[in-house]
N, C-alpha and C positions, 0 to 999 in steps of 0.2 A: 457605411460599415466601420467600426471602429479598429484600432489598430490590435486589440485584444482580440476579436472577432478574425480578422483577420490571418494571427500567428494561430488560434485555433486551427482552420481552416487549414493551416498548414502543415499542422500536426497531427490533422487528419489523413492529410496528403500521403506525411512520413510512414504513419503506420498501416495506412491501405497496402503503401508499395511495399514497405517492408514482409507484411504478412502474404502479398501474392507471392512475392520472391519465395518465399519459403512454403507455399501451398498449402496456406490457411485462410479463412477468410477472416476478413476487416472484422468485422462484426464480435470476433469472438475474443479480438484485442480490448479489455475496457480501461477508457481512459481516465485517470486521477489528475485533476488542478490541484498542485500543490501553491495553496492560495497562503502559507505563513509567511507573515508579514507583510504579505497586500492588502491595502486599502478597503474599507468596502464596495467604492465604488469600483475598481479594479476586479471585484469579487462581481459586481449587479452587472458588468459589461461580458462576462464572461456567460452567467445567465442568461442576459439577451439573444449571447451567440449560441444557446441551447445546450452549455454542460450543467452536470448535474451532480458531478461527484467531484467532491473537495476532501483534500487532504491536508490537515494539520499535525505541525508539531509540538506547540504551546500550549498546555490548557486554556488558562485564562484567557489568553488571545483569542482561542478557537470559540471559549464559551459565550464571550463579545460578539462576537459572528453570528454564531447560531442563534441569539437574542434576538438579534437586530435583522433576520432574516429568516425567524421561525416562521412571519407567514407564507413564505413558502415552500410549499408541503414536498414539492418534486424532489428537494436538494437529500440527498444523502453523505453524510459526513462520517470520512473515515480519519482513527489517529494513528499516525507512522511515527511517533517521536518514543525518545524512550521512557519507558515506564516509571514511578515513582508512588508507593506507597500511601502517602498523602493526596495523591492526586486521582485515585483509581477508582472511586466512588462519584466524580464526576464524570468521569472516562464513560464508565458504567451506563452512567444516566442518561447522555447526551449524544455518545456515539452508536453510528449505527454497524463500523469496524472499528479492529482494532488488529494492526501489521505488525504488531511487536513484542509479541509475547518472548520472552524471553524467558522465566523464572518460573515455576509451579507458584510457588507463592504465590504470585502478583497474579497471574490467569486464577488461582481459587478466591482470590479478593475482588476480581471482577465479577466471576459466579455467581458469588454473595451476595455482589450489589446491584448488581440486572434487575431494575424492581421490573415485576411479575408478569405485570401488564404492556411490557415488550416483548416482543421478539427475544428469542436468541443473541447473544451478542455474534454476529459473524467475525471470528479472529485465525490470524495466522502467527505461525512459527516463525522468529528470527531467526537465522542464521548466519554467524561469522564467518562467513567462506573463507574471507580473506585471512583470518585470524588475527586484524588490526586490534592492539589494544586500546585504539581510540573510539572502537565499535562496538554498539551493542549487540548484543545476538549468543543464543549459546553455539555453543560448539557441536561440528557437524558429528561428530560421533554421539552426542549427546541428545540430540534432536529427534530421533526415534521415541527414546521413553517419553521425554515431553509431551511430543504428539500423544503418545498414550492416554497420556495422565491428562495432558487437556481434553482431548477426547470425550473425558468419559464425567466431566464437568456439566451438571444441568443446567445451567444458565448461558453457556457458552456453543457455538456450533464452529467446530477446527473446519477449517475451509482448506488450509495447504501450507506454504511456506513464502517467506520474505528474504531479501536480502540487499544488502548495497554493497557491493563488491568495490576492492582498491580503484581508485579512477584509473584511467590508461587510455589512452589514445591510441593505443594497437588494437585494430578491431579482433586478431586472432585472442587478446588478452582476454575481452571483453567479453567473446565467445565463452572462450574458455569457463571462466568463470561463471557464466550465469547455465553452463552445461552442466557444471557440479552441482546446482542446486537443483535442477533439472533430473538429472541422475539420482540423486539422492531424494526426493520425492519419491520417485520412482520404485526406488530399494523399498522406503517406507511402506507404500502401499501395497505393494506383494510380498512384504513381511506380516504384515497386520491386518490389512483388505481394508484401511481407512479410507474412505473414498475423497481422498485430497484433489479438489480441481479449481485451485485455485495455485500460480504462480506468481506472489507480485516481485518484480524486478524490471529492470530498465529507469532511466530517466530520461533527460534533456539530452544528452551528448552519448546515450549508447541506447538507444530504445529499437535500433535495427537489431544488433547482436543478441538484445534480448528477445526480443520477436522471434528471433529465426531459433532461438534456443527454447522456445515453447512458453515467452511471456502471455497469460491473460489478464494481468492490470499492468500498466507501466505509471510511474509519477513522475510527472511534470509541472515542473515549474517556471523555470527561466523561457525555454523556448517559448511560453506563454503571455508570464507578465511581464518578460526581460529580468535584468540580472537584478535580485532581491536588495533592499537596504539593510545594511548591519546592523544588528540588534543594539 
């Protein structure tokens, strides 16, 4: 078994126990390899060990991947980086998510370029919880219309909300914060009756806090392929 197989294995561990603690089952936690900037081979040992959903930040990087690993069909490829105009026609074409809608614009430019003959784009709402202005996401008061308005997009299917909240090492922080987006879902959907059941939040270093606050995707990276190389 390789050492990628391995830290999976482990992190399946993390999230079984996590979601018993909180009286959920395992099953309904789904797990993202955040594989930006691993290897392929890094990427084919992870396959081996039976994941199936990868998460990119890079286009290009990502679009390398998906080439080089179109034959196989299992893999589903979500993008969590932030969005960019120029780049949203490939986003479009290639992925099967999309965690970072931020802007009506950029979600109506994806709409447009969903050729036809896929699916839906499955996408979620960012959310600034933290209100870093080193972060992408709109604003939690602002996140309601968005939903709307993507919502009601033919090319796109709104799934729920994202976030990556300030890091912290206090587990009660960590709660906290991934409660507010939790909460605010919540609002959403019995303002609107959007049927949002999708929460992605958590990573490597808080994927308990998020569990127990009502995560169904978390992304991981480090604890998988260990700590990434700088770009």
């Amino acid at each position: 078994m390789s050492a990628i197989a391995d830290k999976l294995q482990a992190v399946h561990r993390r999230i079984a126990a996590a979601a018993q603690a909180a009286g959920r089952a395992p099953e309904d936690v789904r797990l993202l390899a955040v594989s930006k900037s691993q290897s392929l081979s890094a990427i084919e040992a992870a396959i081996a060990a039976g994941q199936t959903d990868f998460a990119e930040n890079y286009v290009q990087e990502a679009l390398e991947k998906c080439a080089a690993l179109k034959s196989n069909g299992i893999l589903t490829w979500h993008f969590i980086g932030p969005l960019q105009s120029n780049k949203s026609r490939a986003i479009a074409e290639h992925f099967a998510w999309v965690h970072s809608i931020d802007r009506l614009r950029l979600a109506q430019r994806l709409s447009e370029q969903r050729p036809a003959a896929l699916p839906p784009l499955q996408v979620c709402v960012q959310v600034n919880i933290s209100g870093e202005a080193s972060k992408s996401g709109c604003a939690p008061d602002l996140a309601q219309a968005l939903c709307v308005a993507v919502a009601a997009l033919p090319g796109l299917q709104l799934r729920g909300l994202m976030a990556i909240p300030a890091a912290s090492a206090d587990r009660q922080k960590q709660a906290n914060a991934f409660r507010t987006l939790r909460l605010l879902a919540q609002t959403i959907h019995e303002r609107t009756a959007l049927p949002l059941d999708t929460l992605s939040m958590g990573m490597s270093d808080d994927l308990e806090a998020a569990i127990a606050e009502g995560a169904t995707m978390v992304r991981i990276g480090s604890a998988i392929f260990g700590e990434r190389k700088a770009r």
